[in-house]
N, C-alpha and C positions, 0 to 999 in steps of 0.2 A: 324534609317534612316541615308545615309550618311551626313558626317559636320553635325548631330546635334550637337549643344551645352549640356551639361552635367555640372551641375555644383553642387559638393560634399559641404553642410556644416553643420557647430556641431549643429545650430539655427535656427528658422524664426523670431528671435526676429528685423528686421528688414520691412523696409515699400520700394513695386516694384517701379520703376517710367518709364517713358517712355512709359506709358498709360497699363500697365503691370497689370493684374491680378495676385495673386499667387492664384493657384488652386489645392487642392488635389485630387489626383485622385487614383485608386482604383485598376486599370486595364491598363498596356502602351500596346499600339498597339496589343489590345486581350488577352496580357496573363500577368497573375498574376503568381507570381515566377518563369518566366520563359514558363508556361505550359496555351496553349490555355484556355480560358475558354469559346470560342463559336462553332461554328463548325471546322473544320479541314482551316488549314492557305491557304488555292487555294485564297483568296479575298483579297488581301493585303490591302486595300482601306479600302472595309467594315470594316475591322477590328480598323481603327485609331479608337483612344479616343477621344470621341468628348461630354466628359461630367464631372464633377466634383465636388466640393465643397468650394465656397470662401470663404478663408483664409484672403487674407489679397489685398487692395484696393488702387492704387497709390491717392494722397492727390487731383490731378485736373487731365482733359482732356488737350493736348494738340490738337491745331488745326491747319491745313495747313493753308496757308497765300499766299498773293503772293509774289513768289521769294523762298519759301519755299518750300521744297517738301516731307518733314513729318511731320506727326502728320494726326489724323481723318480727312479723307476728304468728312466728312459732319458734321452741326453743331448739333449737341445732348448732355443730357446732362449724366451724369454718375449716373447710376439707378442701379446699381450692388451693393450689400451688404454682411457684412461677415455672412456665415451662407446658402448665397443663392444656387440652384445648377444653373449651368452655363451653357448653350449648346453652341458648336462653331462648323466652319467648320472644313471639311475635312482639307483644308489648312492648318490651321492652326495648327490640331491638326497632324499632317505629321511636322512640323518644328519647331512650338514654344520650347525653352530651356526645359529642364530636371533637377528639383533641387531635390537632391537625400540628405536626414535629417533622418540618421538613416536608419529604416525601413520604413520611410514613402516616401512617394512618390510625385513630385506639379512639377506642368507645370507652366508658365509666360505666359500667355496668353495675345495676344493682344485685349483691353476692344471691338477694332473697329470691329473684325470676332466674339463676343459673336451674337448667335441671336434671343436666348432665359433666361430670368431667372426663375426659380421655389423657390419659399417661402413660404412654406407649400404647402397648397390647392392655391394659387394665383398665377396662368400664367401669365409670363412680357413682351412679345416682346419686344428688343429694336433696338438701331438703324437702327430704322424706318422698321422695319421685321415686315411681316405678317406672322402668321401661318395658311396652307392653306392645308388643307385634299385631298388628291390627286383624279384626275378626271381621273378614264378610262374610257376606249371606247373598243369597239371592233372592231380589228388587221381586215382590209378587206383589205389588202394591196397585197394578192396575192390570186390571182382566182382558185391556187390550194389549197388552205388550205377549207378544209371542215368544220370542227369545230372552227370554230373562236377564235383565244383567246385575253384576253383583253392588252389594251397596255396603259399607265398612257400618259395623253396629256399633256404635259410637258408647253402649251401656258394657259391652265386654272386651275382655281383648288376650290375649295368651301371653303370660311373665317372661320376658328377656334376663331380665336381671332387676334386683331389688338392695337398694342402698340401704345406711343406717335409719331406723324410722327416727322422726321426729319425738321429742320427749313432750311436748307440751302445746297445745293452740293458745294465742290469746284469747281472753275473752270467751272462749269455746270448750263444751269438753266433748274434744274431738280427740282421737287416737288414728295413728297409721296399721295398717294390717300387718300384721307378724307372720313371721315363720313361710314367707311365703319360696318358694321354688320355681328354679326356670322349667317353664313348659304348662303352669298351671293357670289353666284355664279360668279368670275371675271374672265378675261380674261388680258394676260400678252402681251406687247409689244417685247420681247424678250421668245424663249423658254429657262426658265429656273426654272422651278420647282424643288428643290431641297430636299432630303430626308432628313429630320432633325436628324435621328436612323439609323444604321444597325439591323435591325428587331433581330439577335441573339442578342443584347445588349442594346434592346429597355428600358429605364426607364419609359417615356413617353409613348404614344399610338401610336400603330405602323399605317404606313401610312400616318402620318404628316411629310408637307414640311413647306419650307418655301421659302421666298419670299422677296428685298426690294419694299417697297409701290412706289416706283418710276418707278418700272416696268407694276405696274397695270394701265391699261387703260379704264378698263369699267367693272360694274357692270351687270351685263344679267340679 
């Protein structure tokens, strides 16, 4: 990407800070030496890295404040482990730094865009992310389409599983939804359903989004 940062060295014998994951990753933006490993490059998007393996863990969170205007701008607490796999956004995985050790490969990811951890068999939402299996419908939206086809409602989606909520927004008084259970059907204040996978580089199960609990407004 352009202005990425790129940074060459002989170690990781050191620790990220600035709320920085180091993350190994496996695959940059689809391809592995160079050469796609999913389908052909037309989906530049789809294709970001948006997964990995944590390496190494900054020592605290920092948090906004007032007068301040970096650091997490919610308060949570750091549930990420080495060992763990990571999921983040599109965002971030489009700009976060490139630490290039050898043949290996690690992203500096920011802990605040993580929205998922996996640790073995155990799913972590964290800040305050819900994971929410996508809701379609079928496309009636034009009286000439005969065969319907389905379209993802981007306002609902059905609970996979729900992390610890967030205690606090900056600046906002925004709260995450409670008490919520797998299989229940919510409805979102904002349409923003978001794909957690590009289905060619699915590790996860394909079809899961996610969500912050601050967007959920009702349980159906």
């Amino acid at each position: 990407m352009s202005g990425r940062i790129e940074i060459h060295v002989s170690d990781i014998d050191w620790r990220p800070c600035n709320n920085r994951l180091l993350v190994k990753v496996d695959v940059v933006d689809g391809r592995r030496n160079g050469i796609y490993v999913g389908a052909a490059d037309w989906d530049i998007a789809g294709h970001v890295t948006r997964t990995g393996v944590v390496v190494k863990t900054p020592s605290k969170l920092f948090f906004r404040s007032k007068g301040d205007e970096w650091g997490v701008e919610w308060l949570t607490d750091l549930e990420a482990c080495v060992g763990d796999e990571a999921f983040w956004g599109i965002m971030e995985g489009s700009n976060c730094p490139i630490v290039y050790c050898g043949s290996d490969i690690y992203y500096l990811v920011d802990y605040a865009s993580i929205r998922m951890l996996k640790r073995g068999e155990e799913i972590i939402p964290v800040n305050g992310f819900v994971l929410v299996e996508k809701k379609e419908e079928v496309d009636r939206s034009s009286v000439l389409i005969v065969d319907h086809a389905k379209k993802v409602n981007k306002s609902r989606g059905v609970v996979i599983k729900s992390g610890k909520p967030n205690v606090e927004y900056y600046g906002a008084e925004q709260y995450d939804a409670q008490n919520l259970k797998e299989g229940d059907e919510v409805m979102f204040s904002i349409s923003a359903w978001t794909e957690l996978e590009d289905e060619r580089y699915a590790r996860f199960n394909k079809g899961v989004g996610y969500i912050q609990g601050r967007w959920i407004i009702a349980s159906l």
